[in-house]
N, C-alpha and C positions, 0 to 999 in steps of 0.2 A: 475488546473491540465491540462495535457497537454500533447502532444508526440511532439518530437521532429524530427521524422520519423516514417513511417509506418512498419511494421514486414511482409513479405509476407506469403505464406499460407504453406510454405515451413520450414519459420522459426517459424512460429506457432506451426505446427506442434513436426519440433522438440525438440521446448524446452519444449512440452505439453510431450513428453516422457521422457525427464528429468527432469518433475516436474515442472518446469518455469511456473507460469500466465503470457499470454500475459501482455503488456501494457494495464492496466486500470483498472475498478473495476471490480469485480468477481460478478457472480451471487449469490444473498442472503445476500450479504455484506453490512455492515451499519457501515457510517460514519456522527457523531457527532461534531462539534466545531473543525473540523479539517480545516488545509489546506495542499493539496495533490500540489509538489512540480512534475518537469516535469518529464518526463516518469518512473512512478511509474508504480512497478506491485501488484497489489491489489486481493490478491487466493479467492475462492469460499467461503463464511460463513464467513468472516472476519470483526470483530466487530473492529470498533474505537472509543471510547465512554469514553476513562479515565478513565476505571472500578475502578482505584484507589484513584481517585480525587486525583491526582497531581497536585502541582499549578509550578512545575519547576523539568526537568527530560531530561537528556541528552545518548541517548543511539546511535547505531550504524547505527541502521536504520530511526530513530526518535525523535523528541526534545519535549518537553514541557515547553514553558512559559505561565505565566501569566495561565495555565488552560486548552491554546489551543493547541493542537497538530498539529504539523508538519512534515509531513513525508519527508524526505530526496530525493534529487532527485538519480534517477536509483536506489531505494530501493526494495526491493522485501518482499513481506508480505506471506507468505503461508496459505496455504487454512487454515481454522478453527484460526487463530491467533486471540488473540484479546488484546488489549490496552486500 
């Protein structure tokens, strides 16, 4: 995981008022057997854990093979989400 640029405090802010998490993981968030692809936004309580034991799963913001999850790059996860 990664940025590929910084957000300044400007643009934190307002994408904090539209809902947007910064670039990165959230507070309280827990990520499992994953791999977090580049500038992922990752919201506050958000579980990555394969809650369904997927062994292959292709969705919009996320892929599973083999078991492991891959979150999309520039995907945005919102607070409380979980997978």
């Amino acid at each position: 995981m990664g940025g590929d640029y910084y957000e300044s405090i400007e643009e934190q802010r307002s994408n904090s008022e539209k809902g947007i998490p910064p670039i990165g993981i959230g507070e309280g968030s827990l990520v499992q057997n994953a791999i977090l692809d580049h500038n992922v936004r990752i919201g506050r309580n958000v579980r990555i854990v394969n809650q369904h034991g997927r062994e292959n799963y292709d969705g919009p913001d996320f892929t599973i093979r083999d078991g492991i999850t891959v979150i999309h790059k520039d995907a945005t996860l919102s607070d409380n989400t979980v997978i």
